[in-house]
PyMOL commands that place a pseudoatom at each C-alpha (Angstrom):
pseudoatom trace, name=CA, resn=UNK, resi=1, chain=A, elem=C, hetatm=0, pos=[-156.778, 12.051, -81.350]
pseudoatom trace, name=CA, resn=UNK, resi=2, chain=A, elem=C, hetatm=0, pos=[-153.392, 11.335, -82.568]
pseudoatom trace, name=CA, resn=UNK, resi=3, chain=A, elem=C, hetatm=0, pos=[-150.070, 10.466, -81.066]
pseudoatom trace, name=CA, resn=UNK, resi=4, chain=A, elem=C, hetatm=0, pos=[-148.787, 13.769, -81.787]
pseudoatom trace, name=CA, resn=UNK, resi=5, chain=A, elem=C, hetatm=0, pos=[-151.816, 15.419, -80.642]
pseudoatom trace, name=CA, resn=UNK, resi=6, chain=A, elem=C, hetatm=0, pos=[-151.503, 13.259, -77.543]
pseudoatom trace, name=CA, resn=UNK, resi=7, chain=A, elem=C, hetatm=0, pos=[-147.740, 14.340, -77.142]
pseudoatom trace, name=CA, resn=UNK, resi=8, chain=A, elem=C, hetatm=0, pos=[-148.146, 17.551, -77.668]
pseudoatom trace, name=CA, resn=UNK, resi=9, chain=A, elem=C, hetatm=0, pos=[-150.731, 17.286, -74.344]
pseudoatom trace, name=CA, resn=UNK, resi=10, chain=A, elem=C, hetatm=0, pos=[-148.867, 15.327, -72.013]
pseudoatom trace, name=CA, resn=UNK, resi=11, chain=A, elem=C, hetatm=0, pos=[-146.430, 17.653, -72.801]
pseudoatom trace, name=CA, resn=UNK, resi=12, chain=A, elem=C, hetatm=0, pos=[-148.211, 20.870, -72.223]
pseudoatom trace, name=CA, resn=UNK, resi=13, chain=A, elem=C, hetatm=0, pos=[-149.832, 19.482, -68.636]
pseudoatom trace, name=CA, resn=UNK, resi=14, chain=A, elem=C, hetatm=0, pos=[-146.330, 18.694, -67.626]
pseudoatom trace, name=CA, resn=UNK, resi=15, chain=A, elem=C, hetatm=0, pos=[-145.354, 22.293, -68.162]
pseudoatom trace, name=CA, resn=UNK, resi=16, chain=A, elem=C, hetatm=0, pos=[-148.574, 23.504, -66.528]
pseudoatom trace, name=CA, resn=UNK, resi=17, chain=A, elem=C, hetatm=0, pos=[-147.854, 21.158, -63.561]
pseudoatom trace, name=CA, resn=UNK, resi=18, chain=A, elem=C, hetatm=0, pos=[-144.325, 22.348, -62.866]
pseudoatom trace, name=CA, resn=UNK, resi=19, chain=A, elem=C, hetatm=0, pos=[-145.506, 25.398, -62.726]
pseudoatom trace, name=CA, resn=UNK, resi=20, chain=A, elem=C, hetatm=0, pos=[-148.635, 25.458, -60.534]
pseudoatom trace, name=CA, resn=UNK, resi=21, chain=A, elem=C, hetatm=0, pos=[-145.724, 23.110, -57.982]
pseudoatom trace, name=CA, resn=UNK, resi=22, chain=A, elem=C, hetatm=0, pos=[-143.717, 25.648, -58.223]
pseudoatom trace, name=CA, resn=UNK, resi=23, chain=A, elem=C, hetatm=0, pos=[-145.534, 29.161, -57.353]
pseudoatom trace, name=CA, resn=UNK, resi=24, chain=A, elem=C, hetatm=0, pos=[-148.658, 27.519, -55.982]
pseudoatom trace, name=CA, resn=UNK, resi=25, chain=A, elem=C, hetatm=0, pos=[-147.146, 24.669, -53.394]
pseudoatom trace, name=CA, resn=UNK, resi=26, chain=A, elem=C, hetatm=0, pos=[-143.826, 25.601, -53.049]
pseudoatom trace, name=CA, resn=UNK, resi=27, chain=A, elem=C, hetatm=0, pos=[-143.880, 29.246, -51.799]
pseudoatom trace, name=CA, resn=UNK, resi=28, chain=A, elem=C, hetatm=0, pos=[-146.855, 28.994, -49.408]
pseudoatom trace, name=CA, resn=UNK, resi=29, chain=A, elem=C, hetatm=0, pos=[-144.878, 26.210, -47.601]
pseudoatom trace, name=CA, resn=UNK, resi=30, chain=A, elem=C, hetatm=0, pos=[-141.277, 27.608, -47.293]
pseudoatom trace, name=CA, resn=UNK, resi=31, chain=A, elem=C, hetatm=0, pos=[-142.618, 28.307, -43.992]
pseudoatom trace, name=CA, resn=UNK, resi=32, chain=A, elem=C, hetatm=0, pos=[-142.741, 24.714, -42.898]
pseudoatom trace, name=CA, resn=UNK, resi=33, chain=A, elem=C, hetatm=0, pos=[-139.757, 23.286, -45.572]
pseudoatom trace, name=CA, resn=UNK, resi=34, chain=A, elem=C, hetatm=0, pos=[-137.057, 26.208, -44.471]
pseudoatom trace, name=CA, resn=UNK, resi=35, chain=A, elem=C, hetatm=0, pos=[-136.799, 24.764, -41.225]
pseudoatom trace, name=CA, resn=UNK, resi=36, chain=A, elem=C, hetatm=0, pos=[-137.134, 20.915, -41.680]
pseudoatom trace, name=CA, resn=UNK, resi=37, chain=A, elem=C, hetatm=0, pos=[-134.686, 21.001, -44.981]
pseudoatom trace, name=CA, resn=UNK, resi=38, chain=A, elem=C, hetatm=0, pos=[-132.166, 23.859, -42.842]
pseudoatom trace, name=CA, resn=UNK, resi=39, chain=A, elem=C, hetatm=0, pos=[-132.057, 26.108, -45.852]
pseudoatom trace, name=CA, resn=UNK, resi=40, chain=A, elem=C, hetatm=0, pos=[-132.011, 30.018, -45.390]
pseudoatom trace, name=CA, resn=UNK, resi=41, chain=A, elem=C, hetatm=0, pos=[-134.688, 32.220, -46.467]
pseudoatom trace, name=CA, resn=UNK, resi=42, chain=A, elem=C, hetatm=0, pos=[-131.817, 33.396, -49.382]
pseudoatom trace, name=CA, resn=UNK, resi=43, chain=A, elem=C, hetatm=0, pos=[-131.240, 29.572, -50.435]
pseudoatom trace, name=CA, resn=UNK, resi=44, chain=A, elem=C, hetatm=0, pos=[-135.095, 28.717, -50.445]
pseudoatom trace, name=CA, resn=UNK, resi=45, chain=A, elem=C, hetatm=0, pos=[-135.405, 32.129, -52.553]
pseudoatom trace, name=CA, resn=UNK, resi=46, chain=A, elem=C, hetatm=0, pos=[-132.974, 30.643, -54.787]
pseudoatom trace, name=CA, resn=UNK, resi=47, chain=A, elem=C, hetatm=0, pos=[-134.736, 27.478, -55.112]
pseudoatom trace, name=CA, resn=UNK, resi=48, chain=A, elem=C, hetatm=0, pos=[-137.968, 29.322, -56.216]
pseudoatom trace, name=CA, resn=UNK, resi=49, chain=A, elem=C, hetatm=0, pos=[-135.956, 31.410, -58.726]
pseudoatom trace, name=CA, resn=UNK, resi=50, chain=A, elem=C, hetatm=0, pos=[-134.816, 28.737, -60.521]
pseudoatom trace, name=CA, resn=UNK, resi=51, chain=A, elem=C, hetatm=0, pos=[-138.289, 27.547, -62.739]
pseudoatom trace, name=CA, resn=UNK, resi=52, chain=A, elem=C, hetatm=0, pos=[-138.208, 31.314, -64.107]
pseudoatom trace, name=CA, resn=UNK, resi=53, chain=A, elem=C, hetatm=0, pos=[-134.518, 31.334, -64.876]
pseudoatom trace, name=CA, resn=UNK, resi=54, chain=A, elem=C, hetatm=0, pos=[-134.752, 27.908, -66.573]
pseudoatom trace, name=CA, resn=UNK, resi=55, chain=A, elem=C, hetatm=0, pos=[-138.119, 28.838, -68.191]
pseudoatom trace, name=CA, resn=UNK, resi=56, chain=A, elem=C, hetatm=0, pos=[-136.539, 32.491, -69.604]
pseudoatom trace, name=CA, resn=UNK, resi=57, chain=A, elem=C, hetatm=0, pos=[-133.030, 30.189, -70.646]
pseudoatom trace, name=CA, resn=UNK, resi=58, chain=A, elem=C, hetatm=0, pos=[-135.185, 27.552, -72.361]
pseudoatom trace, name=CA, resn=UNK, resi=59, chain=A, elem=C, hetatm=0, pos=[-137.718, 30.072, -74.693]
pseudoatom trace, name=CA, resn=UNK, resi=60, chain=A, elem=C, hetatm=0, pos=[-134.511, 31.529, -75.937]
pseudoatom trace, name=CA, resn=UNK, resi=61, chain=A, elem=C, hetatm=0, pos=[-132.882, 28.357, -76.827]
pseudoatom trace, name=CA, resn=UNK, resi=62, chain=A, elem=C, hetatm=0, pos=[-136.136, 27.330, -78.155]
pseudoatom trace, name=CA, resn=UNK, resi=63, chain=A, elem=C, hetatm=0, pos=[-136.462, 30.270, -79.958]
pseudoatom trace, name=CA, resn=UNK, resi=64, chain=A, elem=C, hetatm=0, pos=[-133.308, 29.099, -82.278]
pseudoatom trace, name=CA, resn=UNK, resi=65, chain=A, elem=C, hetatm=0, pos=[-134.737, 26.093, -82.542]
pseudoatom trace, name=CA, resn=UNK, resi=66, chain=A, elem=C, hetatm=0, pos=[-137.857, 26.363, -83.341]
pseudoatom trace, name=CA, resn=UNK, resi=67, chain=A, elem=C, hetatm=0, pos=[-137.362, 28.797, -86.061]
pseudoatom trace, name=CA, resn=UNK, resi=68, chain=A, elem=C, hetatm=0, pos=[-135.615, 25.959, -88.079]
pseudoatom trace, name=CA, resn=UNK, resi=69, chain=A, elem=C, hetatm=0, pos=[-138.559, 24.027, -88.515]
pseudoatom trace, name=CA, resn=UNK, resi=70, chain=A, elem=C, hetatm=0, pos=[-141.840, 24.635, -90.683]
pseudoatom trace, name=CA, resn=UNK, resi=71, chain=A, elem=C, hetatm=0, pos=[-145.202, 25.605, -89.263]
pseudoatom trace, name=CA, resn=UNK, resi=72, chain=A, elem=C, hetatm=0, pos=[-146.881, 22.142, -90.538]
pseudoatom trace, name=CA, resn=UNK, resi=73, chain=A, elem=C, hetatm=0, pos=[-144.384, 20.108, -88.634]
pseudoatom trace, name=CA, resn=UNK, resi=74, chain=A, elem=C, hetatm=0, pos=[-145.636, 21.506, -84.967]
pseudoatom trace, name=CA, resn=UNK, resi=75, chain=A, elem=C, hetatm=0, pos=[-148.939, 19.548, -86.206]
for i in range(1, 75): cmd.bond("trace and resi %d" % i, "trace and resi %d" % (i + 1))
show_as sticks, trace
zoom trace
């Protein structure tokens, strides 16, 4: 395997690891970090909003991005 293949992994389990700690950790306990962080159900809702707001903001701006570069170079 190669260091961009290696990258490209770490990379991809990072996403995949935000994400699970995100909709799979975070929302089941809001029952038990509401209370001991003294956040309202409308600020923890806001907290859980924010990985798909950042996640829609950052495909766009990827989007841009990535269309500048060749197909051979994601390799």
């Amino acid at each position: 395997m190669s260091k961009k293949e290696r990258i490209i992994i770490i990379l991809l389990a990072s996403i995949n690891f935000t994400h699970i700690l995100d909709f799979m950790i975070m929302m089941p306990l809001g029952n038990y970090l509401m209370p001991s962080f003294d956040i309202s159900p409308r600020q923890f809702s806001i907290l859980l909003a924010s990985y798909p707001i950042s996640s829609f903001v950052a495909g766009i701006v990827m989007f841009f991005l990535a269309d500048g570069f060749e197909r051979k170079n994601y390799y």
